[in-house]
TIBA-970246 format. One record per residue (C-alpha): residue in one letter; x, z, y. Coordinates in nm, 2 decimals, always signed. Each point is the difference from the previous one (the first is absolute). Layout:
resn / X / Z / Y
a / X / Z / Y
...
// end
This chain:
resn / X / Z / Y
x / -1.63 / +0.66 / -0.98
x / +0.20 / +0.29 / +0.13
x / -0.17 / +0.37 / +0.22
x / +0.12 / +0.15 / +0.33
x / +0.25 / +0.27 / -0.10
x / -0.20 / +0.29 / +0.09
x / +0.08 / +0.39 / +0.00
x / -0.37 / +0.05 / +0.02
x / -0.13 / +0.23 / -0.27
x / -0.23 / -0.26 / -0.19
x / +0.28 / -0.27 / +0.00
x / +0.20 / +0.19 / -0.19
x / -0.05 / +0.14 / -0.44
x / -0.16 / +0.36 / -0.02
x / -0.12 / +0.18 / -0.26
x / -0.36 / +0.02 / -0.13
x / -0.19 / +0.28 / -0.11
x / -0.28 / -0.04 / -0.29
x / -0.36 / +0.07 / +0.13
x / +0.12 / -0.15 / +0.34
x / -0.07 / -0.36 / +0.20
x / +0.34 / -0.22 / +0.01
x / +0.05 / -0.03 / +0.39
x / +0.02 / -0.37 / +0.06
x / +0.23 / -0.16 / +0.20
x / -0.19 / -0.29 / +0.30
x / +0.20 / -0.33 / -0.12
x / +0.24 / -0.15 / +0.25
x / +0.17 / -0.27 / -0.18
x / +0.10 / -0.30 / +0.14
x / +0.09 / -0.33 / -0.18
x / +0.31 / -0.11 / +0.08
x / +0.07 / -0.33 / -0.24
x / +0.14 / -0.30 / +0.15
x / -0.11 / -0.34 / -0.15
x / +0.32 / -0.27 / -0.09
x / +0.07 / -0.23 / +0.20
x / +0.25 / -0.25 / +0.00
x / +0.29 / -0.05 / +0.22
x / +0.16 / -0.32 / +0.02
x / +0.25 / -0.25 / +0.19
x / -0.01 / -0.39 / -0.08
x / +0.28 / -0.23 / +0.10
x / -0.02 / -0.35 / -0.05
x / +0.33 / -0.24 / -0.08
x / -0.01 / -0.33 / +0.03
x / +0.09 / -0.22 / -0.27
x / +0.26 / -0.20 / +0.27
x / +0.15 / +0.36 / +0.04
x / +0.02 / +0.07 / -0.38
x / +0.20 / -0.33 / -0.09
x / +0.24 / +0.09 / +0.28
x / +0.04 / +0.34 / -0.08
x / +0.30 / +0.00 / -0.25
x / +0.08 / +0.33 / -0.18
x / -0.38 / +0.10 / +0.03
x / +0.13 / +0.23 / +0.35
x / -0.30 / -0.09 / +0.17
x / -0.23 / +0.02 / -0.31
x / +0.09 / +0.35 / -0.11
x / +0.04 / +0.13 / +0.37
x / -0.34 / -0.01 / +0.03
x / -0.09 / +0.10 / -0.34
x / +0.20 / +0.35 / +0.08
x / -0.10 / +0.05 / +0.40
x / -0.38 / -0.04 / -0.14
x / +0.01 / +0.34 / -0.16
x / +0.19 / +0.20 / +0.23
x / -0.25 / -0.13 / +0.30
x / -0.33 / +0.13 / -0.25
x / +0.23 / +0.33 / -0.01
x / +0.11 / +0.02 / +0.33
x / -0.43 / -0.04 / +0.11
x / -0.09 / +0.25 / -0.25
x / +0.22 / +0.26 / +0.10
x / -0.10 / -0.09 / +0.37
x / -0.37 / +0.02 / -0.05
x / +0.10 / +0.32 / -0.22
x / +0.15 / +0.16 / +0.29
x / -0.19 / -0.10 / +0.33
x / -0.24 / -0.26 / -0.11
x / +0.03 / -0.39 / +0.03
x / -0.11 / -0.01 / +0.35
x / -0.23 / -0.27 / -0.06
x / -0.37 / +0.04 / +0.12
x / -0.29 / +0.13 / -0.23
x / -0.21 / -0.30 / +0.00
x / +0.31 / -0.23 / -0.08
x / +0.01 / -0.17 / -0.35
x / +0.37 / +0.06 / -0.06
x / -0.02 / +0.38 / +0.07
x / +0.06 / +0.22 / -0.26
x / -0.23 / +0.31 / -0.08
x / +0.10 / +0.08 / -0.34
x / +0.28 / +0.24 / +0.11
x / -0.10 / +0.28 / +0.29
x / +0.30 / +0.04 / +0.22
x / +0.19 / +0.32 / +0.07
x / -0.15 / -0.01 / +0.35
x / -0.28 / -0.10 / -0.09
x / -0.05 / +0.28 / -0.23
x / +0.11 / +0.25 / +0.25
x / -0.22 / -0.11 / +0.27
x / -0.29 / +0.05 / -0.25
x / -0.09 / +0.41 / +0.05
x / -0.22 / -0.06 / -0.34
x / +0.33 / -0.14 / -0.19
x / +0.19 / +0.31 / -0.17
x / +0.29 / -0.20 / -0.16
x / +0.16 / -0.08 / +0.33
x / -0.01 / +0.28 / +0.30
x / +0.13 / -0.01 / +0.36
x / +0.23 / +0.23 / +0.16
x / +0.05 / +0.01 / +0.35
x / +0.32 / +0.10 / +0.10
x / +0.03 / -0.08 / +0.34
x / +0.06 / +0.34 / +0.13
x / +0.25 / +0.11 / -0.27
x / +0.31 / +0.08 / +0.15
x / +0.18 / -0.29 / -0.17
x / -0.08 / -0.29 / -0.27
x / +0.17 / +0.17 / -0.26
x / -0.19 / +0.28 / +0.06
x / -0.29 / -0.25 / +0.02
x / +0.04 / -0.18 / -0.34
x / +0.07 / +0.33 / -0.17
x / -0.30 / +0.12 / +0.11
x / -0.20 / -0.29 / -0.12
x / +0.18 / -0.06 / -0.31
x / -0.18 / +0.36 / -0.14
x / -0.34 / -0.14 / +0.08
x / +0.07 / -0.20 / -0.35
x / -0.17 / +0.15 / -0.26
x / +0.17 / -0.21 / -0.28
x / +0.33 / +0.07 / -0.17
x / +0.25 / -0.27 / -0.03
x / +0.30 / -0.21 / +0.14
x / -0.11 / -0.02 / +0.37
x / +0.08 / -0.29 / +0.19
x / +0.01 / -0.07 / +0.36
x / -0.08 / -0.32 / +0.22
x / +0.08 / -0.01 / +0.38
x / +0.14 / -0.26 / +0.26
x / +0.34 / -0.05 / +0.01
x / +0.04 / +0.10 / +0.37
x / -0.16 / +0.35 / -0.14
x / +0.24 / +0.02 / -0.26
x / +0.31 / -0.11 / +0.27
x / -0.11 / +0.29 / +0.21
x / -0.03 / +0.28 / -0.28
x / +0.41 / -0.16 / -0.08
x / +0.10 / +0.10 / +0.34
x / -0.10 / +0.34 / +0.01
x / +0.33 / +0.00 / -0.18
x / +0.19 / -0.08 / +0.27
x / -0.09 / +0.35 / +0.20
x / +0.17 / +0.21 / -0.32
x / +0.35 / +0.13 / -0.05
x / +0.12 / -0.35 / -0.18
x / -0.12 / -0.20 / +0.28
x / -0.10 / -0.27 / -0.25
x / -0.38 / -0.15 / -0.09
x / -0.21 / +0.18 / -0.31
x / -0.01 / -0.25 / -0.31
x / -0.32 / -0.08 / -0.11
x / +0.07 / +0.18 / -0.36
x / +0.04 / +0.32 / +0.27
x / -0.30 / -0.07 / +0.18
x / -0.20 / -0.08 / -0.32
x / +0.15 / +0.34 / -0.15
x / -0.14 / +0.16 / +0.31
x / -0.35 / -0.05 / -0.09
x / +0.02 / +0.01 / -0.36
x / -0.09 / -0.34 / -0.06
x / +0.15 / -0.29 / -0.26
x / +0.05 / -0.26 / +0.28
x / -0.08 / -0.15 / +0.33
x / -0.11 / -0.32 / +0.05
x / +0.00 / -0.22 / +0.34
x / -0.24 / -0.22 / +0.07
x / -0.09 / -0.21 / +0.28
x / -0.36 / +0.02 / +0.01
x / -0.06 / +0.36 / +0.02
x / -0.08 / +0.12 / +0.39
x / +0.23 / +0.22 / +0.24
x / -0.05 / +0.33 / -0.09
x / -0.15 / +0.00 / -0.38
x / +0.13 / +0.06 / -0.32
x / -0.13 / +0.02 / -0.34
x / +0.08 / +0.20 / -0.30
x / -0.12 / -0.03 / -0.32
x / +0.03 / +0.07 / -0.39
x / +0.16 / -0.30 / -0.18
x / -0.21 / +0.05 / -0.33
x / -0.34 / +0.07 / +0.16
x / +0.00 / -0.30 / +0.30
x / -0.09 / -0.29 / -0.22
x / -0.28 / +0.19 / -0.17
x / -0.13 / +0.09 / +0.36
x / -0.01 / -0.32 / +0.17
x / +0.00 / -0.28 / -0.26
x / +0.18 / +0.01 / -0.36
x / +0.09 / -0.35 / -0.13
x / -0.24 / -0.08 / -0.24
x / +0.11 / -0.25 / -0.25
x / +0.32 / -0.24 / -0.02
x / +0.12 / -0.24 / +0.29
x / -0.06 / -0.38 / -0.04
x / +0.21 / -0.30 / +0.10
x / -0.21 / -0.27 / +0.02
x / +0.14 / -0.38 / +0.08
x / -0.22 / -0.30 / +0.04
x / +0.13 / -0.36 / -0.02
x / -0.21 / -0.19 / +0.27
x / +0.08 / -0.38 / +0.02
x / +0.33 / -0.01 / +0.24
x / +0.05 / +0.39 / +0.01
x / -0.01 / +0.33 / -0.16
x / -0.14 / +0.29 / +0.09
x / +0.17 / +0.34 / -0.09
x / -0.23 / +0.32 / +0.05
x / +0.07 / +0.35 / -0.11
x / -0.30 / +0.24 / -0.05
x / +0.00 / +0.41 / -0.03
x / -0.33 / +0.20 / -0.06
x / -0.07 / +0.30 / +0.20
x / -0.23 / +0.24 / -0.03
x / +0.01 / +0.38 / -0.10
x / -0.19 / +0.32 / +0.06
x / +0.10 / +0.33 / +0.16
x / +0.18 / +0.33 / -0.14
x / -0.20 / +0.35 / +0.10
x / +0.27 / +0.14 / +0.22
x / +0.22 / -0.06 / +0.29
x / +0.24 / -0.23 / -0.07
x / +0.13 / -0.17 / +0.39
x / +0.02 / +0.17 / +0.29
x / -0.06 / -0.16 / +0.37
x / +0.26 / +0.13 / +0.24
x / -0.02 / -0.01 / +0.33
x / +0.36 / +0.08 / +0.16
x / +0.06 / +0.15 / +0.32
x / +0.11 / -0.23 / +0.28
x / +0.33 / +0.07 / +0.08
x / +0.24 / +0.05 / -0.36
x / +0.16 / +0.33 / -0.01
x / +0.17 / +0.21 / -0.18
// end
C-alpha cells in the first residue's frame, strides 16, 4: 500500500490538543502489490545434435543465452512493456512498465513530464529529472539516435569535437545512460536505480534451471519469478523531448 504525497493539511502529522476531536484524514490508499509470475524461455536440443556437439559448444550456448533473453524481456517489459496484447497468455502483468505507470494519472511512483516546449532536451530532461521524489543513483534510458544527437551538440563548441556520454551524463546529474532500441522518438526515462525494482516487480525468490530428458531430446528451460510492489514516491520520470535537439 502506499498514499498520494499530499501537502494537504490532514495528510500531513499535527498536533493534538486534550479535550479536542482528532481531525481525521478521508483514506486514499491504493494497493499497489504485484503477484509473481514467472518468466521463462524453453529451447529444446535434440539428442542427434547433442552426440554431434563435441566440446558441449552447442550445449552450454544455450544454457547461457537462456538467461540473458529472461533478462533482456524483463528489463524490456520493465521499461516500456512487453508489447504483447492483454488477453494474451504469454503476456506478463506482474511488472507495470515505466510507461505504463506514467500514462496512469492515479500512479504516483512514475510521473510524466512534458517537455516539448523546453527550449532544448537537456533543458527537458533536467526538468523532468526533479519531478523524482526519491534520492539515489539516477539512471537514464533513451534511443540511441537521441543520445547521437545530444553527442553532436558538441560539435557547435570551441573544440569542434562530439560531447562523451560521461559529459552528457554529467550534464544531468545522472550515473549513466542507457540506449535501447525499443524506446520511441522523442522519450526518455529516468529513474532511481535502488527504488525501480521495488516499483515495478522485485525478484521474488531464486532463478531455476530446469532440464528434462524426453526420449530422443532434451529440453533446457530457465525460469525467473517476478513480481514486486511499489515504493511511496516518485521514483521514474516520463520525458517527453522537444522535436528538434538543441543546445
Amino acid at each position: 500500500m502506499s498514499e498520494v504525497p499530499s501537502e494537504a493539511d490532514l495528510a500531513r502529522a499535527g498536533r493534538w490538543s486534550k479535550g479536542e476531536l482528532k481531525a481525521i484524514q478521508e483514506s486514499d490508499l491504493a494497493a499497489q502489490k504485484l503477484g509473481t509470475q514467472f518468466l521463462y524461455k524453453m529451447q529444446e536440443l535434440s539428442y542427434e545434435d547433442m552426440q554431434e556437439d563435441f566440446g558441449d559448444l552447442l550445449y552450454n550456448y544455450i544454457r547461457n543465452e537462456l538467461p540473458q533473453k529472461v533478462s533482456e524481456e524483463e528489463e524490456k517489459d520493465f521499461i516500456v512493456g512487453d508489447g504483447r496484447a492483454l488477453n494474451n497468455a504469454r503476456h506478463i502483468s506482474s511488472i507495470v512498465s515505466l510507461d505504463a505507470a506514467a500514462e496512469d494519472a492515479t500512479n504516483v511512483h512514475v510521473v510524466e513530464y512534458d517537455g516539448t516546449a523546453d527550449t532544448s532536451a537537456i533543458e527537458a530532461l533536467t526538468n523532468g529529472i526533479t519531478k523524482i521524489e526519491e534520492e539515489g543513483a539516477t539512471y537514464v534510458v533513451m534511443r540511441k539516435e537521441t543520445l547521437t544527437a545530444l553527442k553532436n551538440l558538441g560539435l557547435a563548441t570551441a573544440s569542434g569535437l562530439p560531447f562523451s556520454e560521461a559529459q552528457i551524463a554529467e550534464a544531468l546529474g545522472v550515473e549513466r545512460i542507457f540506449t535501447r532500441k525499443y524506446v520511441a522518438t522523442g522519450v526518455a526515462y529516468a529513474y532511481v536505480g535502488s527504488f525501480v525494482k521495488r516499483l515495478t516487480g522485485a525478484t521474488a525468490g531464486e532463478t531455476i534451471e530446469q532440464y528434462d530428458i524426453d526420449y530422443n531430446n532434451q529440453k533446457i528451460e530457465f525460469i525467473r519469478p517476478v513480481g514486486g510492489a511499489a515504493t511511496g514516491l516518485a521514483s521514474a520520470v516520463k520525458v517527453n523531448l522537444p522535436t528538434v535537439i538543441s543546445a
